[in-house]
PATORLO-668939 format. One record per residue: x, z, y of N, C-alpha, C, O in turn; residue in one letter; residue number from 1. Coordinates in steps of 0.1 Angstrom, whole numbers, plus 5000, padded with zeros to 4 digits. Last residue first. Example, Ala and Ser with C-alpha at 12.3 -4.5 7.8 and 13.67 -1.06 7.14 Angstrom:
residues 2
NODE    n.X    n.Z    n.Y   ca.X   ca.Z   ca.Y    c.X    c.Z    c.Y    o.X    o.Z    o.Y   residuo   num
NODE   5128   5071   4978   5137   5071   4989   5129   5079   5000   5134   5080   5011         s     2
NODE   5132   5078   4943   5123   5078   4955   5132   5078   4967   5142   5085   4967         a     1
***
This chain:
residues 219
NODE    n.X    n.Z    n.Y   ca.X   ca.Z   ca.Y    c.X    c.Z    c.Y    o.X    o.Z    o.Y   residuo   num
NODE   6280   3328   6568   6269   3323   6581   6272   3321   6590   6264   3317   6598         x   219
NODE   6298   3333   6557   6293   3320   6555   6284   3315   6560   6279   3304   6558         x   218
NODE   6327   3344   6571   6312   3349   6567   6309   3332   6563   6316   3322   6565         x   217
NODE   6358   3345   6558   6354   3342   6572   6336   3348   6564   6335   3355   6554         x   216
NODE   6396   3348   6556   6385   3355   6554   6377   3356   6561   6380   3363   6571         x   215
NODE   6427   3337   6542   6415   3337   6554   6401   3340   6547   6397   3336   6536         x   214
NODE   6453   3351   6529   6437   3346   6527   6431   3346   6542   6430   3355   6551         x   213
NODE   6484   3350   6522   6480   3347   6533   6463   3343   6523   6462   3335   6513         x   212
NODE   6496   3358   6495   6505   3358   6504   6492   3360   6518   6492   3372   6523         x   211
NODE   6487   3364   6461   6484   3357   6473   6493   3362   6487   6496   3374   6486         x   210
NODE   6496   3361   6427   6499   3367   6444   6496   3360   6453   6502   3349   6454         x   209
NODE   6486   3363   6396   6484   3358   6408   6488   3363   6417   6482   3373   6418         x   208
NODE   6479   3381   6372   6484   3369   6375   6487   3362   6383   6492   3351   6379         x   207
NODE   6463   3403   6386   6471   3409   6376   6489   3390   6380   6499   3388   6386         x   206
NODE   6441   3414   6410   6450   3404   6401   6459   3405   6396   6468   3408   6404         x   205
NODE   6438   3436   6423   6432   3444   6412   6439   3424   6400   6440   3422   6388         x   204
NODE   6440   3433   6447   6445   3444   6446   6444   3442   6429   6451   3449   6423         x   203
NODE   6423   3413   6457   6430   3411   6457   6447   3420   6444   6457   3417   6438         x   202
NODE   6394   3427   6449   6399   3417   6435   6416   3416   6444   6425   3420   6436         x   201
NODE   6398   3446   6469   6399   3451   6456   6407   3438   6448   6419   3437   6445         x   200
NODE   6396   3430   6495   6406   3435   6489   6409   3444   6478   6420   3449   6476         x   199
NODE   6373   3419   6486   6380   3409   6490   6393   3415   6485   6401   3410   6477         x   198
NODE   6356   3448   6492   6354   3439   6475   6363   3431   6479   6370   3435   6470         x   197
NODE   6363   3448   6518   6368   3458   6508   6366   3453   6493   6375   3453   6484         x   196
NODE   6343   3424   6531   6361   3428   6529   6365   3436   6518   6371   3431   6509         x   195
NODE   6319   3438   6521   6329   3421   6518   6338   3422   6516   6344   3423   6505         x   194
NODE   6314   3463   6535   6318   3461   6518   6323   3448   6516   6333   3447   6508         x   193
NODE   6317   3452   6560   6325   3454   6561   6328   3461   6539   6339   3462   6533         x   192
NODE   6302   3419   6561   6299   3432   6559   6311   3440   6557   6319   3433   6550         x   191
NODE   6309   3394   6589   6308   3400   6574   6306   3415   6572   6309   3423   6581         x   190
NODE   6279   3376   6611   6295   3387   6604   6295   3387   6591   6286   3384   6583         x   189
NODE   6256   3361   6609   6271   3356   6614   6281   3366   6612   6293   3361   6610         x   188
NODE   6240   3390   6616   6239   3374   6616   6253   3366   6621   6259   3366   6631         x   187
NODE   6249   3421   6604   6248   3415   6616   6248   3400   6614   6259   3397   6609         x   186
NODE   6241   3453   6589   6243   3441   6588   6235   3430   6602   6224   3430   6608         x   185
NODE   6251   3480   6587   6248   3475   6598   6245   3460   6595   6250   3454   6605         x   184
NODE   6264   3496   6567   6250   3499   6563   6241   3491   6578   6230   3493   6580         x   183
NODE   6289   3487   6566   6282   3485   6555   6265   3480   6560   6259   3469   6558         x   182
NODE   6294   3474   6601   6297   3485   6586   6288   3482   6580   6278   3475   6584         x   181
NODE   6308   3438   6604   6302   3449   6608   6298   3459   6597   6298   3456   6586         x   180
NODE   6331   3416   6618   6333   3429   6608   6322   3437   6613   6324   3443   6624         x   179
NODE   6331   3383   6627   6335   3397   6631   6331   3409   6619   6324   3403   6610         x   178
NODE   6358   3362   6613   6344   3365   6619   6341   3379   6622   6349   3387   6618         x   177
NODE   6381   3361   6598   6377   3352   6613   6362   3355   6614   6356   3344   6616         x   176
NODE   6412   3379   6595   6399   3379   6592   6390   3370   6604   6391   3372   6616         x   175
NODE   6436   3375   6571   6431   3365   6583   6418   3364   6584   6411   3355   6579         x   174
NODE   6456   3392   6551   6439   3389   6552   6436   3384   6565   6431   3394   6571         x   173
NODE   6482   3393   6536   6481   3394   6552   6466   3383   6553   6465   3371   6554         x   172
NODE   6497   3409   6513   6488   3398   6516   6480   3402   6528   6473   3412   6529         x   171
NODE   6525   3415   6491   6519   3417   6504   6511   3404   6506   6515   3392   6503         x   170
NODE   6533   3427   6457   6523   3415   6464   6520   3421   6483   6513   3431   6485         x   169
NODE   6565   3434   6448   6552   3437   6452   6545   3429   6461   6551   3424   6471         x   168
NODE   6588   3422   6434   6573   3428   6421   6564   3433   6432   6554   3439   6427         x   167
NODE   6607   3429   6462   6606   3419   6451   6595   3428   6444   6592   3439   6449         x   166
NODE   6598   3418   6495   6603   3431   6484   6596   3425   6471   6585   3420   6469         x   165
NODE   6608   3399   6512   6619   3407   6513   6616   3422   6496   6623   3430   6491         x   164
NODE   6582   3383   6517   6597   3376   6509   6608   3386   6507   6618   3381   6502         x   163
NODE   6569   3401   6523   6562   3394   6511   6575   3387   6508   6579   3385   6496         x   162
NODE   6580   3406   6548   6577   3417   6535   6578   3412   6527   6587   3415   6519         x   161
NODE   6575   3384   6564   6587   3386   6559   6587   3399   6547   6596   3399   6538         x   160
NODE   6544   3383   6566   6554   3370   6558   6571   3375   6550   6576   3372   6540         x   159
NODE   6542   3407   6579   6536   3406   6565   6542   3393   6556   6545   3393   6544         x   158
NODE   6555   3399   6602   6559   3413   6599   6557   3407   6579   6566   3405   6570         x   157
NODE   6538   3378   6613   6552   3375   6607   6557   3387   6601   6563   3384   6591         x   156
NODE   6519   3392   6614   6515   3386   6606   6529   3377   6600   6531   3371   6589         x   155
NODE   6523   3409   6639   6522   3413   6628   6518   3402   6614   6513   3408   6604         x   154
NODE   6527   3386   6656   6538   3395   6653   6534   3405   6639   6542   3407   6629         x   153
NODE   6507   3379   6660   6511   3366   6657   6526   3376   6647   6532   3374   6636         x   152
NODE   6492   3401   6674   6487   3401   6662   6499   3389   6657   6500   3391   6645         x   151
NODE   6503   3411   6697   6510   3412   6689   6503   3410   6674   6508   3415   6664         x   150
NODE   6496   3385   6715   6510   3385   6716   6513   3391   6704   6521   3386   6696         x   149
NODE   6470   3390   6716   6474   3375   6715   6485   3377   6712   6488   3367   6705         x   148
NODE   6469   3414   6726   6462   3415   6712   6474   3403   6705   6481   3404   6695         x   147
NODE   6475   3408   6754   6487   3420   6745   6481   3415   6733   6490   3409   6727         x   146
NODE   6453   3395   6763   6467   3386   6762   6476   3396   6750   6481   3392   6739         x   145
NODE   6428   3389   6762   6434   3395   6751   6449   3397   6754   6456   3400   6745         x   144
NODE   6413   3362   6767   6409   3376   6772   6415   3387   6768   6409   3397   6771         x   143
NODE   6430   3341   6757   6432   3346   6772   6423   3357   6776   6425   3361   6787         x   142
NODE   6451   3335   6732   6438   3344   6735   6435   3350   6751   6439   3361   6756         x   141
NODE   6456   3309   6713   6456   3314   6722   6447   3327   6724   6436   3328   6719         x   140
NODE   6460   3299   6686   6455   3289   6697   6457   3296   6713   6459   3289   6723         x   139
NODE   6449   3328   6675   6452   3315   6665   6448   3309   6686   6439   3313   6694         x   138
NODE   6438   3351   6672   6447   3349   6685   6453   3331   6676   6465   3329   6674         x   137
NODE   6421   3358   6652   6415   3355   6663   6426   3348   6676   6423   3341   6686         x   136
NODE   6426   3363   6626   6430   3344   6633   6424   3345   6642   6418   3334   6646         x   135
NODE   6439   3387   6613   6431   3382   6621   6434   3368   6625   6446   3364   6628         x   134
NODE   6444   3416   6589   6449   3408   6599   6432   3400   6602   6421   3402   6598         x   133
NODE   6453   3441   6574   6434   3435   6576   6447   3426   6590   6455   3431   6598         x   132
NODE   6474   3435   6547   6470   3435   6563   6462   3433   6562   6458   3425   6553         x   131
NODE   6486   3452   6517   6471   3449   6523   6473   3448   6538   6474   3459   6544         x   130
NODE   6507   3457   6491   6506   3458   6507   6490   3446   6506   6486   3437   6498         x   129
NODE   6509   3468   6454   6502   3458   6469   6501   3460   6479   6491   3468   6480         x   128
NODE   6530   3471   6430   6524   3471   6436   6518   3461   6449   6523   3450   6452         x   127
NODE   6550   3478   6412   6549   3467   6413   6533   3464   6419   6526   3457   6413         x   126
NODE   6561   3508   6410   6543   3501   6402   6541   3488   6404   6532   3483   6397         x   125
NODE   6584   3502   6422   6582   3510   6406   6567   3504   6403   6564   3496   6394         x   124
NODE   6578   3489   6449   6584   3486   6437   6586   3492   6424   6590   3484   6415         x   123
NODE   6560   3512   6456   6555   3501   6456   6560   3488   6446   6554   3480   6440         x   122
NODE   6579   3534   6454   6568   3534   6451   6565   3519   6446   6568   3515   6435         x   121
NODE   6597   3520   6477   6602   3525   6463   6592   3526   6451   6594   3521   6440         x   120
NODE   6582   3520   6502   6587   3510   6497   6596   3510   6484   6600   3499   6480         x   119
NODE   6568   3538   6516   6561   3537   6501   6568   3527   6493   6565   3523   6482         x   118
NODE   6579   3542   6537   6576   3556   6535   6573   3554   6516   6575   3563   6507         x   117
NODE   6578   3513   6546   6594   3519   6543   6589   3532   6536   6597   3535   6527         x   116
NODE   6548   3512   6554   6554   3503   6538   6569   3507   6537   6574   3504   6526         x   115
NODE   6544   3528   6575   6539   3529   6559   6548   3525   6549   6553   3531   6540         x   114
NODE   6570   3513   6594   6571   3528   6585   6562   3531   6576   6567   3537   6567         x   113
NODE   6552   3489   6594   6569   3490   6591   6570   3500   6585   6571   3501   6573         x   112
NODE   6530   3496   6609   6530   3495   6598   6540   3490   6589   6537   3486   6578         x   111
NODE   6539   3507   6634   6540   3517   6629   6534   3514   6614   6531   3524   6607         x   110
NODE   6553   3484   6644   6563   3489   6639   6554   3502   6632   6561   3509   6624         x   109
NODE   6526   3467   6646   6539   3467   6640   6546   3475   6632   6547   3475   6620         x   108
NODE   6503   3483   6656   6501   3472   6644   6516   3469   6639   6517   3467   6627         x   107
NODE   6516   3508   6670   6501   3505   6661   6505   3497   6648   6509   3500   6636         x   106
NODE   6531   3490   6689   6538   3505   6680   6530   3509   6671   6535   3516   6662         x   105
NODE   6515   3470   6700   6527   3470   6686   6531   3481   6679   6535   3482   6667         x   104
NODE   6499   3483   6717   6493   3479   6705   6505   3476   6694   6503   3478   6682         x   103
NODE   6519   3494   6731   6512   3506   6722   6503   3502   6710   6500   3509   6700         x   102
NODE   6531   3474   6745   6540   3482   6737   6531   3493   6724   6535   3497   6713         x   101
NODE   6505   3465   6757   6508   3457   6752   6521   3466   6736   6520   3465   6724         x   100
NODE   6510   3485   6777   6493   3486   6769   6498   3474   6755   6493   3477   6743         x    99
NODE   6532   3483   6793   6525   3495   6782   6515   3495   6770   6512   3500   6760         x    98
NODE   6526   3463   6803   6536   3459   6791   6533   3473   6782   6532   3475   6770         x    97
NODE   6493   3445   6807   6507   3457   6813   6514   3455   6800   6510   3449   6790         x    96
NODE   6461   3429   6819   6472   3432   6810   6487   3439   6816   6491   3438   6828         x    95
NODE   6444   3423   6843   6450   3438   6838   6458   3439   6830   6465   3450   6830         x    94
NODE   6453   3392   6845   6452   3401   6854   6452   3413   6852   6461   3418   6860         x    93
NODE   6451   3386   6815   6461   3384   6825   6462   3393   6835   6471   3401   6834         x    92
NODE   6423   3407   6800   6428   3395   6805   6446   3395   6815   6451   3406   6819         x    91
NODE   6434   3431   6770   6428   3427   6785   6437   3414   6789   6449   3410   6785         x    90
NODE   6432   3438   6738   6443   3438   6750   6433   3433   6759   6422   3432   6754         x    89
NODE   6425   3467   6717   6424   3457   6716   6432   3452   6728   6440   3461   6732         x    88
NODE   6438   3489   6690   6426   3485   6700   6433   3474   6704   6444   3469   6699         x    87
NODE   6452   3497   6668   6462   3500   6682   6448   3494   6690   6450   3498   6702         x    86
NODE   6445   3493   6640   6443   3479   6652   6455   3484   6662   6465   3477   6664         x    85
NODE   6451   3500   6606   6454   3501   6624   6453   3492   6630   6459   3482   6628         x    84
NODE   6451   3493   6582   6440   3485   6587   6445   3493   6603   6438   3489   6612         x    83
NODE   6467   3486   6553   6472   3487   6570   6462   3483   6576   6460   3470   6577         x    82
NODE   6470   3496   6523   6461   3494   6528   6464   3495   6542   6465   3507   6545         x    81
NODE   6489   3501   6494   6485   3506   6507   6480   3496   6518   6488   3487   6521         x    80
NODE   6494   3508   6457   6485   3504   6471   6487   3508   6487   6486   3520   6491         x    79
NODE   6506   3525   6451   6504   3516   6444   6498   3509   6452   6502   3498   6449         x    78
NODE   6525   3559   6448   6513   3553   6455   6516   3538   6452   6527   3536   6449         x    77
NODE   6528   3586   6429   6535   3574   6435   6522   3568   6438   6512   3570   6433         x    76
NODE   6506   3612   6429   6516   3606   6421   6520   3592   6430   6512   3589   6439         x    75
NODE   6485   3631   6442   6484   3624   6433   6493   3613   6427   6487   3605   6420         x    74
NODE   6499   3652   6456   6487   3653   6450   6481   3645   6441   6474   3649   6433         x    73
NODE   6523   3641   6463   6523   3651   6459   6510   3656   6452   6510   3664   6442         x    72
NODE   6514   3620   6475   6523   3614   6469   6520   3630   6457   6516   3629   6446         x    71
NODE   6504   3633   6503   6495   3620   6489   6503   3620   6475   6497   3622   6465         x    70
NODE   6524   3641   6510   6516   3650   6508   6503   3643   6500   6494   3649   6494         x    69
NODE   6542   3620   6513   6546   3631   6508   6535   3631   6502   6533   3625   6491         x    68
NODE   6528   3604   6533   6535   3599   6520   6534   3612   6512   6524   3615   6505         x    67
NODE   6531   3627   6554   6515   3621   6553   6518   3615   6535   6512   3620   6526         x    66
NODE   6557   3624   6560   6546   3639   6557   6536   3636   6550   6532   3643   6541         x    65
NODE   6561   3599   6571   6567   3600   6561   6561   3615   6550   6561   3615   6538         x    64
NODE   6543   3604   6592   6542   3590   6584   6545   3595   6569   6537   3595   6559         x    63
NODE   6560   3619   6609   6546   3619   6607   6537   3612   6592   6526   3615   6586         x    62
NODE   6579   3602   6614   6585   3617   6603   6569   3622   6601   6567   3628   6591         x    61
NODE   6570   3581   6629   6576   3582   6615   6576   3588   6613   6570   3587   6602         x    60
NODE   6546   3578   6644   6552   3588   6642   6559   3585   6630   6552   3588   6620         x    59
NODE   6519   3558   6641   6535   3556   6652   6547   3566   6650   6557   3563   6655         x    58
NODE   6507   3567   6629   6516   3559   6618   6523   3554   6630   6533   3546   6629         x    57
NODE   6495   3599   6632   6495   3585   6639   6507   3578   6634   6518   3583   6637         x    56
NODE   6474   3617   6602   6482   3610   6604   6486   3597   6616   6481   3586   6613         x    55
NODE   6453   3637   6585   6456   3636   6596   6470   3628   6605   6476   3634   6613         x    54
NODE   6445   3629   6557   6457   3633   6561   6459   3627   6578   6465   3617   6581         x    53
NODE   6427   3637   6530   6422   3629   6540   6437   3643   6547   6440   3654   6545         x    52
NODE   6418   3621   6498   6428   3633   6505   6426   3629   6519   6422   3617   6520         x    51
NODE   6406   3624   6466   6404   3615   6479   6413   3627   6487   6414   3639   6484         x    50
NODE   6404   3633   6447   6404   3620   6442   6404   3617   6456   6403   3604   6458         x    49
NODE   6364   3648   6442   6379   3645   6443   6386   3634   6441   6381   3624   6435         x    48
NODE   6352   3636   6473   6351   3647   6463   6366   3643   6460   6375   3639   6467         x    47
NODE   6338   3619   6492   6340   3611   6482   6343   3622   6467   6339   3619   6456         x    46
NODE   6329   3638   6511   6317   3635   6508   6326   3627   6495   6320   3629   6484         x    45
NODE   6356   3649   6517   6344   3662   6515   6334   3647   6508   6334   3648   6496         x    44
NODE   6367   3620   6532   6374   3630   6517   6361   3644   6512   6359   3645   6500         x    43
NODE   6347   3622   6552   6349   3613   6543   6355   3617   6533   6348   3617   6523         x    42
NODE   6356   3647   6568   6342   3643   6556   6341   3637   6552   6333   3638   6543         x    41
NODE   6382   3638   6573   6383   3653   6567   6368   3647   6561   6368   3643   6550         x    40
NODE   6377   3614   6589   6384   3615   6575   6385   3625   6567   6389   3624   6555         x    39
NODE   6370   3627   6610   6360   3615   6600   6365   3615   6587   6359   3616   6576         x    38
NODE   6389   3648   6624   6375   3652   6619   6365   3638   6607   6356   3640   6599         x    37
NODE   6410   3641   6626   6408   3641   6614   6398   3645   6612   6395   3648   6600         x    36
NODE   6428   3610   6639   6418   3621   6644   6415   3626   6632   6417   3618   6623         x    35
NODE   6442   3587   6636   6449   3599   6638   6442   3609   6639   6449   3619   6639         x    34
NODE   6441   3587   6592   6441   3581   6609   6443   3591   6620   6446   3602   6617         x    33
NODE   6444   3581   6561   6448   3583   6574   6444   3581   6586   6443   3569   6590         x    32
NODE   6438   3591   6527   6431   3590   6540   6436   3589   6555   6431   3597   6562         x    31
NODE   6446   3581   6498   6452   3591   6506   6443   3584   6520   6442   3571   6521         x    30
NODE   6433   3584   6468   6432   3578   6480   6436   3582   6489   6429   3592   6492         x    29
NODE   6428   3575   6434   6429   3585   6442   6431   3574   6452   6430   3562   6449         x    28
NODE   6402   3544   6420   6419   3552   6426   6419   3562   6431   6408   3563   6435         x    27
NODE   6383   3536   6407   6390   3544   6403   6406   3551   6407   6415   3557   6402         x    26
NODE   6364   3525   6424   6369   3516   6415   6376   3527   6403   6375   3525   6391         x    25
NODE   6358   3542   6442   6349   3541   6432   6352   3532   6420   6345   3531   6409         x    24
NODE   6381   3539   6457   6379   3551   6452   6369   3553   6441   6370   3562   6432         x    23
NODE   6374   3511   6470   6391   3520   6459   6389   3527   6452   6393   3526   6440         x    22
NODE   6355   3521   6480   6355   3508   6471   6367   3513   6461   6367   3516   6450         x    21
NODE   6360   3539   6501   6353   3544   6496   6348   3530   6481   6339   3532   6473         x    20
NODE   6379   3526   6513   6385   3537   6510   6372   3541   6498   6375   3544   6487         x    19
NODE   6370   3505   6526   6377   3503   6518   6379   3512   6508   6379   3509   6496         x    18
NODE   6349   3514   6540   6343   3509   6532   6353   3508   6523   6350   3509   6511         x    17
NODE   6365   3527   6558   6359   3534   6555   6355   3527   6544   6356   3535   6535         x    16
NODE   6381   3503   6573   6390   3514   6565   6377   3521   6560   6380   3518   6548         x    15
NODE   6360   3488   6584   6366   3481   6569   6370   3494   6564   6365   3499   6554         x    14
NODE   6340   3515   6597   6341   3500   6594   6348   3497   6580   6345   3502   6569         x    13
NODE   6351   3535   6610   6338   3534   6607   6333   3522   6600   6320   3521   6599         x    12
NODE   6387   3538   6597   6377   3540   6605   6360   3536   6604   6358   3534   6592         x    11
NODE   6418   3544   6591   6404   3549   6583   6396   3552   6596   6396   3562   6603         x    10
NODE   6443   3539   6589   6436   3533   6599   6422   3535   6597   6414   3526   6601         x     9
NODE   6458   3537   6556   6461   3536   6571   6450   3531   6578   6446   3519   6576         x     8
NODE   6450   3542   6523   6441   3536   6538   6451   3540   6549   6451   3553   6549         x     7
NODE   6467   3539   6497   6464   3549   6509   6463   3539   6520   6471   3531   6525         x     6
NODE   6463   3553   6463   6461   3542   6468   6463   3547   6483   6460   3559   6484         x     5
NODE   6469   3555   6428   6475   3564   6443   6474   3548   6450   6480   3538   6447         x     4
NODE   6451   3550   6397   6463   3550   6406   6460   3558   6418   6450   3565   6418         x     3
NODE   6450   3574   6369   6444   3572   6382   6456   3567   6390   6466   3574   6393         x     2
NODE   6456   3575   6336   6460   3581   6348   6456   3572   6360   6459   3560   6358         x     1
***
């Protein structure tokens, strides 16, 4: 039987390479983001075994629909994967508390409600949380300020998981170089298959929990 794995944040990059690594590995896959035209052909082109679920993980009861309806097609879920950014923040001078509120309600709280939607799941399979996290706001980030404020916040989010839910591995991926897609390869990044192979073996250690990886290019 085929695990139940599910991308939050399925976009042209890591979430797409992930989704499609999981999937070839041998997992079903539940598909989320909020628009559904990419994720609707992305599930069409992977076939079966892939679900693509129109989903904004700011929306709990949204959230919890989305669980369901994975859950329902292919059984308890074992995996879940938080790649939502919420985009990115602006210097001092344009930064706002709105702009700032929308990247948390993204990267926080609305990856609070994944892992509460799957938090039973995850303990029955003894399963794996996945942050695509970041060491960009490491030190400061003055072009960024909201980014700078809520990435520090998501990355406490993933420390306290990792000590709050017993038999499941959360690992909060500190990615430091920039991410480009598969089929784009860029001098000095990583390929966005890197990552996804990064978070298979993560996903796929039987003996071992990693808490916190940094994850850089070697060029």
């Amino acid at each position: 039987m085929s695990e139940t794995a599910i991308v939050a944040g399925v976009g042209q990059t890591i979430g797409e390479s992930v989704a499609r690594r999981l999937h070839r590995a041998g997992y079903d896959v539940g598909l989320f983001a909020r628009s559904g035209s990419f994720i609707e052909q992305l599930a069409t082109d992977l076939g079966d075994g892939a679900l693509a679920v129109p989903t904004d993980i700011t929306d709990t009861e949204a959230v919890q629909q989305g669980v369901e309806a994975v859950r329902a097609a292919f059984g308890p879920v074992s995996v879940l994967v938080l790649n939502a950014t919420g985009g990115g923040g602006r210097p001092v001078e344009q930064a706002t508390v709105d702009r700032l509120e929308s990247i948390f309600a993204v990267r926080v709280a609305g990856s609070l409600a994944c892992v509460q939607a799957v938090r039973e799941d995850l303990q029955e399979t003894e399963g794996t949380v996945i942050f695509s996290g970041t060491t960009f706001a490491d030190g400061g980030v003055t072009g960024q300020v909201e980014w700078g404020a809520v990435a520090p916040a998501a990355e406490g989010l993933a420390t306290s998981l990792a000590a709050a839910l017993e038999r499941v591995q959360v690992t909060y991926v500190r990615i430091g170089s920039s991410v480009a897609p598969a089929d784009a390869a860029a001098e000095g990044a990583l390929s966005a298959d890197q990552v996804a192979d990064t978070y298979l073996d993560l996903i796929e250690r039987e003996a071992v929990t990693t808490r916190t990886l940094d994850l850089y290019s070697r060029g």
